[in-house]
C-alpha positions in Angstrom: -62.8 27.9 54.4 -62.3 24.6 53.2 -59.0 25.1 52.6 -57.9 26.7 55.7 -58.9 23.2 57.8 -56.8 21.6 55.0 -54.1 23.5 55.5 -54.7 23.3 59.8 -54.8 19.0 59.1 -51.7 19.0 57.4 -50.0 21.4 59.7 -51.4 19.2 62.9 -50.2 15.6 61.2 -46.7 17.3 60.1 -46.5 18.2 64.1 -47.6 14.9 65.3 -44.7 13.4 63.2 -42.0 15.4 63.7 -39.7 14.5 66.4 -36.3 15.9 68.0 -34.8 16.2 71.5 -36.8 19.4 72.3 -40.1 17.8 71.3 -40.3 16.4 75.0 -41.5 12.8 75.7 -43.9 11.1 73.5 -47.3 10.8 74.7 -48.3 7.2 74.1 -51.8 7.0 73.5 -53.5 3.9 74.6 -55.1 0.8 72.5 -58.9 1.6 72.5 -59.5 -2.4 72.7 -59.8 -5.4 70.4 -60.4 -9.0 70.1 -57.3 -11.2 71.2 -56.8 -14.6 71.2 -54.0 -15.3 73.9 -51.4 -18.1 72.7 -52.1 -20.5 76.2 -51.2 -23.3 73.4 -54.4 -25.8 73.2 -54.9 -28.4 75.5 -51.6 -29.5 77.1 -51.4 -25.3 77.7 -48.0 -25.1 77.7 -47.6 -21.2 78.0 -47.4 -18.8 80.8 -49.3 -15.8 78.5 -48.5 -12.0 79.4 -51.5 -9.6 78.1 -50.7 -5.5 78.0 -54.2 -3.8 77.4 -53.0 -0.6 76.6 -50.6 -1.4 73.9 -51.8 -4.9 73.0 -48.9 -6.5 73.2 -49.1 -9.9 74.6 -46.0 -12.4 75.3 -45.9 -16.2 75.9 -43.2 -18.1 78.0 -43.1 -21.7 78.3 -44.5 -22.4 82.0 -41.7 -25.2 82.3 -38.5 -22.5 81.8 -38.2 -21.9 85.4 -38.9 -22.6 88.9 -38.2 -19.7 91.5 -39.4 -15.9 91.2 -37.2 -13.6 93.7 -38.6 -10.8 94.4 -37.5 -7.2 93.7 -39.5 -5.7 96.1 -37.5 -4.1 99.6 -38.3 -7.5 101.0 -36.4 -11.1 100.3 -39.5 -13.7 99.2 -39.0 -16.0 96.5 -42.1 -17.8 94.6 -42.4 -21.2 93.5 -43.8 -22.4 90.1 -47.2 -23.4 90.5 -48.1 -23.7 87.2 -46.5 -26.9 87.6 -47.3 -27.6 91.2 -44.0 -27.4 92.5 -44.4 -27.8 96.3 -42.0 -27.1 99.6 -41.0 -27.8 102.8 -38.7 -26.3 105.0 -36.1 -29.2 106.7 -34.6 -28.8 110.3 -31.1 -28.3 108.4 -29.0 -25.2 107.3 -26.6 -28.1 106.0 -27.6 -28.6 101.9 -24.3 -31.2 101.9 -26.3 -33.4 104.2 -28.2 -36.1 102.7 -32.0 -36.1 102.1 -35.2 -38.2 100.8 -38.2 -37.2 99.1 -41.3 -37.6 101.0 -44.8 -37.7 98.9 -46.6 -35.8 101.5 -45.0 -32.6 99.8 -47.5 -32.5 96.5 -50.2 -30.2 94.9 -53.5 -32.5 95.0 -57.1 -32.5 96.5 -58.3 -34.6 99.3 -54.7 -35.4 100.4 -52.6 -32.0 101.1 -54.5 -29.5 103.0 -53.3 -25.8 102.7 -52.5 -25.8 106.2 -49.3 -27.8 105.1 -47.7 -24.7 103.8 -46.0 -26.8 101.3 -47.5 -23.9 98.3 -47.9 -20.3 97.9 -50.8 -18.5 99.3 -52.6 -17.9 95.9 -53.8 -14.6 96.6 -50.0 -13.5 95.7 -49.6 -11.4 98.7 -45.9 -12.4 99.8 -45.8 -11.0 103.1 -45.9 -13.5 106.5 -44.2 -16.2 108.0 -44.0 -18.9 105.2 -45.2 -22.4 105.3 -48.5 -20.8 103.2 -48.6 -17.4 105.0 -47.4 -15.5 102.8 -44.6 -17.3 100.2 -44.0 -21.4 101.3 -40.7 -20.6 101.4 -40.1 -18.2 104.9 -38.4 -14.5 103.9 -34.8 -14.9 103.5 -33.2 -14.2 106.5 -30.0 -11.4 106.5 -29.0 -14.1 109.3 -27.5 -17.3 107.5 -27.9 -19.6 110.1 -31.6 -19.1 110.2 -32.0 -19.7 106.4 -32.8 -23.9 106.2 -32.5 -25.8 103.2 -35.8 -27.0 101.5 -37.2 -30.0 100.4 -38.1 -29.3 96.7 -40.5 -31.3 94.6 -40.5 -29.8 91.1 -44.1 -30.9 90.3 -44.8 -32.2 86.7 -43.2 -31.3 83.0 -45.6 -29.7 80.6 -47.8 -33.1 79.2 -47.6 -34.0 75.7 -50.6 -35.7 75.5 -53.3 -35.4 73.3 -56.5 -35.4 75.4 -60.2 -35.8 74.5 -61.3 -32.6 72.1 -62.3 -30.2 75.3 -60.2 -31.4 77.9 -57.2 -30.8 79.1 -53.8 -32.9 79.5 -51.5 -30.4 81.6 -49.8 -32.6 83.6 -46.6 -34.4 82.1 -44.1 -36.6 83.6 -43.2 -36.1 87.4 -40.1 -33.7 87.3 -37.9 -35.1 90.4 -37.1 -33.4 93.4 -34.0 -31.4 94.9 -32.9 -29.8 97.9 -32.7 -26.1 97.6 -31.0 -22.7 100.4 -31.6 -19.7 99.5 -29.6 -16.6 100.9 -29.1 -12.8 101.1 -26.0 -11.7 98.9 -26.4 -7.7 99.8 -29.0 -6.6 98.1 -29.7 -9.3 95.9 -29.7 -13.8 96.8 -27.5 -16.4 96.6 -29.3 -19.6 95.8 -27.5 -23.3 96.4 -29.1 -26.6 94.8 -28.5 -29.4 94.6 -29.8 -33.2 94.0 -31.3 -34.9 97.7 -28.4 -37.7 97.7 -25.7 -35.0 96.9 -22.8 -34.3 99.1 -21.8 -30.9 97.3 -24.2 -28.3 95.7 -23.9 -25.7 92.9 -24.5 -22.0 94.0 -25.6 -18.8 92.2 -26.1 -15.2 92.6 -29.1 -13.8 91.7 -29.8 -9.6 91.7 -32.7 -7.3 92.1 -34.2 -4.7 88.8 -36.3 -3.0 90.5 -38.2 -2.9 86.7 -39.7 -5.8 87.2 -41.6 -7.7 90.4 -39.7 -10.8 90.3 -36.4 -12.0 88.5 -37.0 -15.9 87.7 -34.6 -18.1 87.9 -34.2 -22.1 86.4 -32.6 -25.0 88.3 -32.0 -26.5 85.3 -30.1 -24.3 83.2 -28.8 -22.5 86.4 -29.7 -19.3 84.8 -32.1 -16.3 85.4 -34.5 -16.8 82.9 -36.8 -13.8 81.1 -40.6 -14.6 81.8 -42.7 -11.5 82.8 -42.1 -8.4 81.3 -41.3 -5.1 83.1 -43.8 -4.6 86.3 -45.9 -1.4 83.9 -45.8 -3.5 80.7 -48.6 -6.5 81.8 -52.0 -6.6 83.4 -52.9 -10.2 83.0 -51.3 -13.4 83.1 -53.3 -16.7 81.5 -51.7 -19.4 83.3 -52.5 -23.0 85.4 -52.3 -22.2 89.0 -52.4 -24.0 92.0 -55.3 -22.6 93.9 -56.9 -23.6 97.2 -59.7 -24.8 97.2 -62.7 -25.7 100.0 -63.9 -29.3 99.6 -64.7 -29.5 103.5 -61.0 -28.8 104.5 -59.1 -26.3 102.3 -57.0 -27.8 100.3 -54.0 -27.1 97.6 -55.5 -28.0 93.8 -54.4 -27.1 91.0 -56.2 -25.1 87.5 -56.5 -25.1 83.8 -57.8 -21.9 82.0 -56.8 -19.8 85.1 -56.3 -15.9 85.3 -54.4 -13.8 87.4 -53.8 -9.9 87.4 -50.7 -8.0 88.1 -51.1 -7.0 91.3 -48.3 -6.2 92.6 -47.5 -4.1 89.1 -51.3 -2.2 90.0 -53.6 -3.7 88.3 -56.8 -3.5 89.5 -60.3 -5.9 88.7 -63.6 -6.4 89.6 -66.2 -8.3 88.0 -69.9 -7.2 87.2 -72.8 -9.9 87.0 -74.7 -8.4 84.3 -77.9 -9.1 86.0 -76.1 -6.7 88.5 -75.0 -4.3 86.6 -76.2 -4.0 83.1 -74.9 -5.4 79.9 -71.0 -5.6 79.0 -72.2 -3.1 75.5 -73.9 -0.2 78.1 -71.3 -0.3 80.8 -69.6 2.8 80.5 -66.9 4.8 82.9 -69.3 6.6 84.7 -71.0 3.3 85.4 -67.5 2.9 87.0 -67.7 1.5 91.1 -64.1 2.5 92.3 -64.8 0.6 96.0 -65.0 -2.7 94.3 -61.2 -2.5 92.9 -60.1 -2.8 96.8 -60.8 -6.6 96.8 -58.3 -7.1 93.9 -55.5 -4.7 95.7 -55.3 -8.4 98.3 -55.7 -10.8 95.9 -54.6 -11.4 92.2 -57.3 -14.1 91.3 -60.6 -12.2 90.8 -61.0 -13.1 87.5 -59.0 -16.6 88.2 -61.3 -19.5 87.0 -64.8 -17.6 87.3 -64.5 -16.9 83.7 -66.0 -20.1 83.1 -68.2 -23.0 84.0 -66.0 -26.2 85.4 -68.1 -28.8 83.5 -68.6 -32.3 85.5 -69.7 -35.8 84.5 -71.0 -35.8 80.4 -70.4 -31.6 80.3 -67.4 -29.5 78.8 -66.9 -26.4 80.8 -67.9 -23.6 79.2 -67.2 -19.7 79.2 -69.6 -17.8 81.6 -71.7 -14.9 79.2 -73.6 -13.4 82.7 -70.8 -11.6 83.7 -67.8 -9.4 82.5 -64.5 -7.4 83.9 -63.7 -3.9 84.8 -60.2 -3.5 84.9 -57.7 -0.4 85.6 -54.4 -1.4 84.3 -51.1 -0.1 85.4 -51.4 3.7 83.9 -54.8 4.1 85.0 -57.3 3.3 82.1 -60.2 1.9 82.2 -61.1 -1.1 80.1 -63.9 -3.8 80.1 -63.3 -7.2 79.2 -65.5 -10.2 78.1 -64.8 -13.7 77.2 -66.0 -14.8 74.1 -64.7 -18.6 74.1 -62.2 -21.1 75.6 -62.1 -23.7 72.4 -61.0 -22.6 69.3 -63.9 -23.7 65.7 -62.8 -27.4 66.7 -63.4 -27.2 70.3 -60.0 -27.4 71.3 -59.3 -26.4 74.6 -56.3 -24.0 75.5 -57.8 -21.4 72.8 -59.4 -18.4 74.7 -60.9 -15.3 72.7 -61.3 -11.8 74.9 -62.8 -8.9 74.1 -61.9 -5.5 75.8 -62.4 -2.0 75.1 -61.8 1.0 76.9 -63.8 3.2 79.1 -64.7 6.4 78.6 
């Protein structure tokens, strides 16, 4: 008998190994969880961090590399870079060979530019509206030219260099200039033109849609599309800073360290469970599963975001939150839990998060 289930092993891993062009498609078989520690960068956090959760993989891009996402979606929205608090506003002009001047009013930064400026993304990452913060700041490209207007640009602030206080943060380098940017329909792809505000002539480039990914990213400075997400089904979480809105009386545009957002528009879906709520992150099981509460996240791309953690204040390091953990359905449709274990690495260097995550079942 013994040797008969010998004989049915070897037989079975022989299958599982063999492979031709009748064999059909390979069934990938998803990562059952582990302990990651994403590669943000320590304190100055330099990197945009891509996290897969069924195949582990996870890919870092430098947050600086670009500034404008287009999208690939059946719509024309373009994105702005908030991880460095780029901000925009729409001029009275279609004319980028006209002359303009920057105007400080166009910044990320509490107290002194409400949301209702429009000058920033709406964080939630739905694209769709009117512009000016509904939806995208900058309005859906137009298939009309005319009605496409050049936009003041301020490109926010270079990754810092500084070495901060062990469990701060230093994210904000030097102020990265501003420049005047239209953006336009070239059939089914855009054409953007750029150029600096006291520049007479521009430089112009065509950008096109992969419907693989959501967005196709796109530098100023190198006047190149740049890689930074990977393909739409290959990432469910992005550890990033962010330029949020926040209340403080009047909503205003602020922006985030240690801040996480899901793929949306890729399908990823989140909720979070308050342990005192739900149970403990080691009991919670599939069946303990609440499919209603993904709908939230289905709107809006920050439900993890910054509640991960404590903020800290005056004399206190924030601090990872332990009452709560993360259901998440990624883009294939498994089921995983996640916990955060730290934000510091031994020397209490910010920048350094550990999550655990295992699947459901």
């Amino acid at each position: 008998m013994k040797k008969q289930f010998l004989t049915l092993a070897i037989a079975l891993v022989t299958l599982a190994s063999c492979s031709s062009d009748d064999d059909g498609p390979t069934i990938e078989v998803p990562s059952v969880g582990a302990i990651i520690q994403p590669t943000v960068g320590g304190p100055n956090q330099p990197n945009q961090v891509y996290l897969d959760l069924s195949s582990e993989a996870s890919s870092a891009v430098n947050r600086a590399s670009w500034d404008f996402g287009f999208s690939t979606d059946t719509d024309f929205r373009v994105v702005i870079n908030g991880s460095l608090k780029m901000a925009v506003k729409k001029l009275e002009t279609s004319d980028i060979t006209l002359t303009q001047v920057s105007d400080d009013a166009v910044a990320v930064g509490a107290g002194t530019n409400p949301s209702s400026n429009g000058y920033c993304d709406n964080p939630t990452g739905v694209l769709a509206g009117s512009g000016a913060g509904f939806g995208t700041a900058i309005a859906e490209v137009s298939v009309n030219d005319a009605d496409n207007k050049v936009y003041l640009v301020n490109l926010g602030f270079a990754v810092s260099t500084t070495t901060p206080t062990v469990g701060s943060v230093s994210v904000d380098g030097e102020a990265r200039g501003w420049k005047k940017v239209r953006i336009l329909r070239n059939g089914n792809g855009y054409k953007i033109q750029y150029a600096d505000l006291a520049s007479t002539t521009f430089q112009e480039e065509t950008i096109s849609k992969n419907d693989d990914f959501n967005f196709i990213f796109f530098s100023l400075t190198s006047g190149t599309t740049i890689e930074v997400e990977p393909k739409k089904d290959k990432w469910d979480l992005n550890f990033t800073t962010f330029t949020n809105y926040v209340n403080f009386g009047t909503e205003v545009t602020y922006g985030y360290s240690d801040f996480i957002v899901s793929n949306m528009k890729g399908g990823t879906k989140v909720y979070q469970v308050l342990v005192a709520d739900g149970g403990s992150y080691e009991n919670f099981t599939l069946n303990n599963v609440v499919e209603n509460n993904f709908i939230v996240s289905e709107t809006d791309q920050r439900i993890i975001g910054s509640n991960w953690r404590n903020g800290g204040g005056p004399g206190t390091l924030p601090s990872v939150r332990t009452d709560r953990f993360y259901v998440i359905k990624d883009v294939v449709g498994n089921y995983y839990k996640i916990r955060f274990l730290a934000m510091t690495n031994d020397a209490g260097v910010r920048g350094n998060p550990t999550i655990e995550y295992s699947i459901l079942n």
